[in-house]
N, C-alpha and C positions, 0 to 999 in steps of 0.2 A: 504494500500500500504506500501510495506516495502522498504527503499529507499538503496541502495547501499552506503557504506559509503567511497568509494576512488573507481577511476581509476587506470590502472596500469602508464599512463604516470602523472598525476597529485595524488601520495600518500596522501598528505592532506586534498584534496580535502573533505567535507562532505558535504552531500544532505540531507535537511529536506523539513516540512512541507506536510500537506496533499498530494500533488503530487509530491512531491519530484520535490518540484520547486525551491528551494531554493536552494543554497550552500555556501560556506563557503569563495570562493577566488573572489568574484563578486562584493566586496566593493571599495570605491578610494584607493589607494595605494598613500602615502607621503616617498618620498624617498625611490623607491623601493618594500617598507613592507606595507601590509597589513594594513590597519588601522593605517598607520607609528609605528605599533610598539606598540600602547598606547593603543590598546581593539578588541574588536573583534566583527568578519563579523556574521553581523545576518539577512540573505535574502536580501541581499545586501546594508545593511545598518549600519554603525560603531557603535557599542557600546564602548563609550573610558572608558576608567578607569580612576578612580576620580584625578582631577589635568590637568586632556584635554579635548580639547573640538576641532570644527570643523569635517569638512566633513569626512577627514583619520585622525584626532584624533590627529592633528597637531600642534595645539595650544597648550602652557601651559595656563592655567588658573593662574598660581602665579605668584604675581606682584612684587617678589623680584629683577629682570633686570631692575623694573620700577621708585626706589627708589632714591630719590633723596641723597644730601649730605646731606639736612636737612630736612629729612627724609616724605619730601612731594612724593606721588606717581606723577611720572612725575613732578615734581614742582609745582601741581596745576594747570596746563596750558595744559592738555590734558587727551587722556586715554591708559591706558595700553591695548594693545591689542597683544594679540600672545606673552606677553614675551618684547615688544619693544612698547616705548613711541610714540604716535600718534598725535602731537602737535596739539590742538585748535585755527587754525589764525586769529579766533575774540577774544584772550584771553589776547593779547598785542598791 
């Protein structure tokens, strides 16, 4: 099977896989974009590019937002998640 690779309303559009079941705009969408922006739609699932993570590739993975003043990530008292400290309430 040879799959058509765009529509004329949706240009982007790509269709893969053996029956051309797959395509390319069937992923979550973060803020509008496609895999937010950070990877790309592979049978309706985000491949994000190194540095995100999450379902549309939403998350950073780097925990430099999570840095404390003394230079503890979140101060020892949580985890970085998404970019932003996620305090531990058994930690105090």
């Amino acid at each position: 099977c040879r799959c058509h690779h765009s529509l004329p309303i949706l240009p982007f559009q790509r269709f893969t896989g053996q029956f051309c079941e797959c395509d390319s705009l069937s992923c979550d969408r973060y803020k509008g974009q496609i895999c937010g922006g950070h990877g790309v739609c592979q049978c309706g699932d985000c491949v994000c590019e190194e540095g995100w993570a999450g379902a549309a590739c939403e998350c950073t993975t780097s925990v430099d937002n999570c840095i404390s003043s003394n230079g503890l990530i979140c101060n020892n008292g949580g985890d970085c998640q998404c970019g932003v400290c996620r305090c531990d309430p058994f930690s105090y």
